[in-house]
C-alpha positions as CSV (number, residue, x, y, z in Angstrom):
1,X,-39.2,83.6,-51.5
2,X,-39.1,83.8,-47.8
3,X,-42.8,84.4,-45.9
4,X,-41.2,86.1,-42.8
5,X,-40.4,89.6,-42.1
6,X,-37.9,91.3,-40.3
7,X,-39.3,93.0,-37.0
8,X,-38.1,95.5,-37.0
9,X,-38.6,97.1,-40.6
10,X,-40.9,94.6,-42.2
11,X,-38.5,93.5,-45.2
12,X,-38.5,90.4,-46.0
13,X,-36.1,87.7,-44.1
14,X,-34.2,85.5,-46.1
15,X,-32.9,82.3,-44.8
16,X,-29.1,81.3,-44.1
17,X,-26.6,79.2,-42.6
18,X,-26.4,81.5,-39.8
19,X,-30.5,82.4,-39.3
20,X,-32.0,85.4,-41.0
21,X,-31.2,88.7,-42.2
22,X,-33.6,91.2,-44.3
23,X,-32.2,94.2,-47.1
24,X,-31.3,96.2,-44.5
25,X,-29.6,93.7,-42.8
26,X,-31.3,93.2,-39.2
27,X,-30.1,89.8,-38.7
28,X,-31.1,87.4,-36.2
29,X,-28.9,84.6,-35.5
30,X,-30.3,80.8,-35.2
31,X,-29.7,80.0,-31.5
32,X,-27.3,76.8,-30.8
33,X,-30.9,74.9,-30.5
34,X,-32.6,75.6,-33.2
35,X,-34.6,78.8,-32.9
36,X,-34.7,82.5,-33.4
37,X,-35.5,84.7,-31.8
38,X,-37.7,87.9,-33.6
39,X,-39.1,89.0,-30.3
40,X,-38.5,92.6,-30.1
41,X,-38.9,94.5,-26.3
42,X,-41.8,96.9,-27.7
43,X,-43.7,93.6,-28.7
44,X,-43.6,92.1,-25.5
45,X,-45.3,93.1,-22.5
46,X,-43.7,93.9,-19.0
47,X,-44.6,90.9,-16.8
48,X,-44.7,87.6,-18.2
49,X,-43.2,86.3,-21.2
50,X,-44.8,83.1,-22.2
51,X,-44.4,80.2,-20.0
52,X,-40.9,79.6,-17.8
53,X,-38.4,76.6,-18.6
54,X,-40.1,74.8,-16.0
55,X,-44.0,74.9,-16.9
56,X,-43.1,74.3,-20.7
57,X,-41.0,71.4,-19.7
58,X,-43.5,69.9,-17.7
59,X,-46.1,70.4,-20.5
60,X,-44.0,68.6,-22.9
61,X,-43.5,65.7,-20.2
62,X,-47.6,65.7,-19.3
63,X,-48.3,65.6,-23.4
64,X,-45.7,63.0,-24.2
65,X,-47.4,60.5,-21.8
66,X,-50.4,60.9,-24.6
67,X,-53.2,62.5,-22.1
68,X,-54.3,64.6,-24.8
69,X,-53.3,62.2,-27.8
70,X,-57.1,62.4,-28.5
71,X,-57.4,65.4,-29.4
72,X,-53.6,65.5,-31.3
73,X,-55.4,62.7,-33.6
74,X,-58.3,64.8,-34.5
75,X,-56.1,68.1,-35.5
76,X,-54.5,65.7,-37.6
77,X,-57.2,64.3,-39.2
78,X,-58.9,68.2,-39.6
79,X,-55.6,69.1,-41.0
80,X,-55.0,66.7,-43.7
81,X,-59.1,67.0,-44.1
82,X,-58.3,70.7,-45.1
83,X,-55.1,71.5,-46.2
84,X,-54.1,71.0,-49.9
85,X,-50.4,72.1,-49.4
86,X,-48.5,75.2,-48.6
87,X,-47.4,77.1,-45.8
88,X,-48.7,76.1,-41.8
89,X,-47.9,78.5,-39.1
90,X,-48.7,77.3,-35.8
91,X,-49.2,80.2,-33.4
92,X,-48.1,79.4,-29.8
93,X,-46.5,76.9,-31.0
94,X,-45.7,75.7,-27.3
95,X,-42.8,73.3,-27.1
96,X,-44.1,72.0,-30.8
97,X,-46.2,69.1,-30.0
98,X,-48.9,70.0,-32.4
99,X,-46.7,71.1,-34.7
100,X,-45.1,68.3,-35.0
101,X,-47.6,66.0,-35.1
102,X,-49.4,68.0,-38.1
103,X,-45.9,67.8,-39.7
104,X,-45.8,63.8,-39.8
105,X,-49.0,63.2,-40.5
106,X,-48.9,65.5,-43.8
107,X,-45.5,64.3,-44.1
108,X,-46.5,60.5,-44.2
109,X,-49.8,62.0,-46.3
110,X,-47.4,63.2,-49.0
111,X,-49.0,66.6,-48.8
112,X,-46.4,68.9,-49.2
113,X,-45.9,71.5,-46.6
114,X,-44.0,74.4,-45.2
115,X,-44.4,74.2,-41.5
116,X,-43.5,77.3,-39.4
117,X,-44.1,77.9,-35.4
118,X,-43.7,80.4,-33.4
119,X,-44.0,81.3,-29.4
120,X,-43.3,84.2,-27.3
121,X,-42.0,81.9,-24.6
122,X,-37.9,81.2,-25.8
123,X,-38.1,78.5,-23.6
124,X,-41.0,76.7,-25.7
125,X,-39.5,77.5,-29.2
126,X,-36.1,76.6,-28.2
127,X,-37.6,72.8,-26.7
128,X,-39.8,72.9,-30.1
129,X,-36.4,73.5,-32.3
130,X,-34.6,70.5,-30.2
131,X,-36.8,68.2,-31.7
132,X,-34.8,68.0,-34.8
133,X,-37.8,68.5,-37.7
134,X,-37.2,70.3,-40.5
135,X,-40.1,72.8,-39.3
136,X,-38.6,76.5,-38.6
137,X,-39.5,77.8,-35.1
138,X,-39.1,81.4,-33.4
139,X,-39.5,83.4,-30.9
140,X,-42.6,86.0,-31.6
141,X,-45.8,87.1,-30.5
142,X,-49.2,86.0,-32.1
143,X,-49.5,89.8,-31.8
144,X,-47.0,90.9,-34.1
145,X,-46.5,88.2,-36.5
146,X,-43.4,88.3,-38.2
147,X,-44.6,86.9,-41.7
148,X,-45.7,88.9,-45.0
149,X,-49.1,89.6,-45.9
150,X,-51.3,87.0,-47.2
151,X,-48.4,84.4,-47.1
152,X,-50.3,81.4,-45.0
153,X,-52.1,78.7,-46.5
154,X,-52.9,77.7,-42.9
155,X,-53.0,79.1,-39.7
156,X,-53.6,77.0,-36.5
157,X,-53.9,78.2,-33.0
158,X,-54.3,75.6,-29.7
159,X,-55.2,77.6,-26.6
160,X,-53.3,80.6,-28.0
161,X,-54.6,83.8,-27.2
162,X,-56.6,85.4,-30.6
163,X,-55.3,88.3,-32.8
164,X,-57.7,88.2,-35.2
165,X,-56.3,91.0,-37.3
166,X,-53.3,89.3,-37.3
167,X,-54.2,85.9,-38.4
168,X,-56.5,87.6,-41.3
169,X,-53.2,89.5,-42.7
170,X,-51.0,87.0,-42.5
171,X,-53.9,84.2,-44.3
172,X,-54.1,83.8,-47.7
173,X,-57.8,84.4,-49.5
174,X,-59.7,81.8,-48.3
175,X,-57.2,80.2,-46.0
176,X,-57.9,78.2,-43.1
177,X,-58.2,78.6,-39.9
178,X,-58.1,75.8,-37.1
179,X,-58.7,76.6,-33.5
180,X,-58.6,74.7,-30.2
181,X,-60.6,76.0,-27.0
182,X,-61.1,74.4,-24.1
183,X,-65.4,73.0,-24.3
184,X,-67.6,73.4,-21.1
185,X,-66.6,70.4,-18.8
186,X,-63.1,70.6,-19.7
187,X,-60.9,70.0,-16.2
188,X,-64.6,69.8,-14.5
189,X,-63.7,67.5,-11.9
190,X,-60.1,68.7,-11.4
191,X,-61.5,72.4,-10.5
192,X,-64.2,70.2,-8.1
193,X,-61.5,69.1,-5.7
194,X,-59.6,72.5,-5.9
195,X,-62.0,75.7,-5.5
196,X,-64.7,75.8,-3.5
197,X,-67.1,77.4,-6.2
198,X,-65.7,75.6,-9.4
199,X,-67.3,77.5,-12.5
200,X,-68.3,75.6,-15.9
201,X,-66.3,77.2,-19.2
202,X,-68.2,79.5,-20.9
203,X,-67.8,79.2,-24.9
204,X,-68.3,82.3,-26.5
205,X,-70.1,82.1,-29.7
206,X,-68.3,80.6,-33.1
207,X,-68.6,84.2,-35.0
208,X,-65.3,85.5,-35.8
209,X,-65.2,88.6,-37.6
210,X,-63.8,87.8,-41.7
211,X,-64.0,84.3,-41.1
212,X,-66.8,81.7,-42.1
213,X,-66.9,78.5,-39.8
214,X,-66.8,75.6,-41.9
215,X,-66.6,72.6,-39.5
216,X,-66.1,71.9,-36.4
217,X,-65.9,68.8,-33.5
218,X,-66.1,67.9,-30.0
219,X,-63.7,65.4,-28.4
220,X,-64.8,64.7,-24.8
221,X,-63.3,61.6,-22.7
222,X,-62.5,60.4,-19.7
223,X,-58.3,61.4,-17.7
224,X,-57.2,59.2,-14.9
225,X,-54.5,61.1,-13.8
226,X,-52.3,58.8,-12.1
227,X,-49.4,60.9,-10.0
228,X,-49.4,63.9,-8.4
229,X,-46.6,65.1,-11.1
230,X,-49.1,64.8,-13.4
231,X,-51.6,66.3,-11.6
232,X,-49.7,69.3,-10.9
233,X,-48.3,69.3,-15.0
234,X,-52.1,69.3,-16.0
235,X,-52.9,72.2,-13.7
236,X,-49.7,74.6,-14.9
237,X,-51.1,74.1,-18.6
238,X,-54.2,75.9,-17.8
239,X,-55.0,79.8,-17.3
240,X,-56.1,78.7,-13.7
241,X,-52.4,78.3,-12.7
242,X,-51.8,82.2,-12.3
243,X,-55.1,82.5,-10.0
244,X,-54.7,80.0,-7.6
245,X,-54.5,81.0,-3.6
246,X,-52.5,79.1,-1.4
247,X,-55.1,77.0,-0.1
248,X,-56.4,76.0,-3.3
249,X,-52.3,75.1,-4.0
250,X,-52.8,73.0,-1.0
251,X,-55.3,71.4,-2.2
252,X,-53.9,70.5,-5.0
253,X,-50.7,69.4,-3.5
254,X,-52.9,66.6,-2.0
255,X,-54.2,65.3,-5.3
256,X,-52.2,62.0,-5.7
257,X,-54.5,61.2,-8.4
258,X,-58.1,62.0,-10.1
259,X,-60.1,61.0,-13.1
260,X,-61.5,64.2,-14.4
261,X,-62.7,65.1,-18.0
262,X,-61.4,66.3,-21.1
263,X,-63.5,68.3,-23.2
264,X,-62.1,70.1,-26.1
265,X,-63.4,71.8,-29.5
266,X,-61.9,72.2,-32.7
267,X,-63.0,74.7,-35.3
268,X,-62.1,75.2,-39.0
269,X,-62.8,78.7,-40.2
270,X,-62.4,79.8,-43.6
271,X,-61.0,83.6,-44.3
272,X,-63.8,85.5,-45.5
């Protein structure tokens, strides 16, 4: 039995040749890349959309190089740590990185696993579908998940904003939880060279309402940055990208290179 919902009435959406259709037949058709799209116009808001063709392309570029293939490596090893087989949903997916990843390394684990993702940037889930796994990505907001109650085995979220009503429907009892946020230095020395009063993260405490934190790590090291294309990927990845003035874009337009920190932290929660 399908795990997704129609949108629009909640049915359930079976799975076809042609994409999806529920008992009352809404049907969303699989897009000539891979994807489909269950975004609906009341779901989304009236500015952006997720991130543009170009930012989610140069993401994909920036992670392929394997900057952040330290901190790929230790979702992976979290996820086969705590996953016992089922259904994944990766929410804000991006352009499927993670998702991936996760998928071959349970793949090559013999664990066996339904892998969904989805994103309410098109552009990301249709780069995510062009990767040619057998993992099913859509269009659709973390806020308005399109997947049946108590139907996940495991939910993981990298840098995605938090809906936590909506991860603890769509989790089964006692399912996991897996959640990336950026740690205090994280960028530290990049946001040195750009603002003149650079600010620290602040991590907000671990409680989550109906989740239980179970385990968690740090994984801190060391980024020479070594063009300004990758300078400039890095910096479109991160929340700072929309809050820049044009002098601090100046700045940044100068950076040929830099060495700066990564400093992330994963945490397993448990549904309570």
């Amino acid at each position: 039995m399908s795990v997704m919902i129609c949108p629009v009435c909640g049915e359930i959406l079976e799975r076809n040749d042609k994409g999806t259709v529920c008992s009352n037949r809404h049907s969303f058709d699989i897009a000539r890349s891979g994807y489909v799209n269950l975004l609906l116009s009341k779901h989304i808001g009236k500015t952006v959309h997720g991130d543009n063709k170009m930012m989610v392309r140069a993401r994909r570029e920036f992670l392929e190089k394997g900057y952040y293939s330290p901190l790929k490596n230790s979702l992976c090893d979290m996820t086969e740590k705590h996953f016992k087989g089922g259904v994944i949903l990766d929410a804000g997916c991006g352009e499927g990185y993670y998702t991936t990843a996760i998928f071959d390394r349970l793949k090559n684990a013999e664990i066996a696993v339904e892998m969904y993702g989805i994103d309410i940037s098109k552009a990301a889930a249709e780069l995510a579908a062009k990767r040619g796994t057998p993992i099913f990505f859509a269009a659709a907001s973390v806020f308005h998940i399109p997947f049946a109650d108590t139907s996940c085995d495991m939910l993981v979220t990298m840098f995605a904003p938090y809906c936590g009503e909506e991860y603890q429907r769509v989790l089964k009892k006692d399912g996991i939880m897996i959640m990336a946020i950026p740690s205090e230095n994280h960028l530290w020395e990049l946001k040195q060279a750009i603002y003149e009063t650079p600010y620290k993260n602040q991590v907000k405490p671990y409680e989550l309402d109906g989740f239980t934190l179970i385990d968690k790590e740090r994984i801190t090291y060391d980024m020479e940055l070594r063009s300004q294309e990758d300078v400039q990927s890095l910096f479109s990845m991160t929340p700072y990208f929309y809050r820049t003035s044009p002098a601090q874009k100046e700045r940044l337009d100068k950076l040929c290179s830099i060495c700066t920190k990564a400093d992330f932290e994963l945490l397993i929660y448990r549904k309570i």
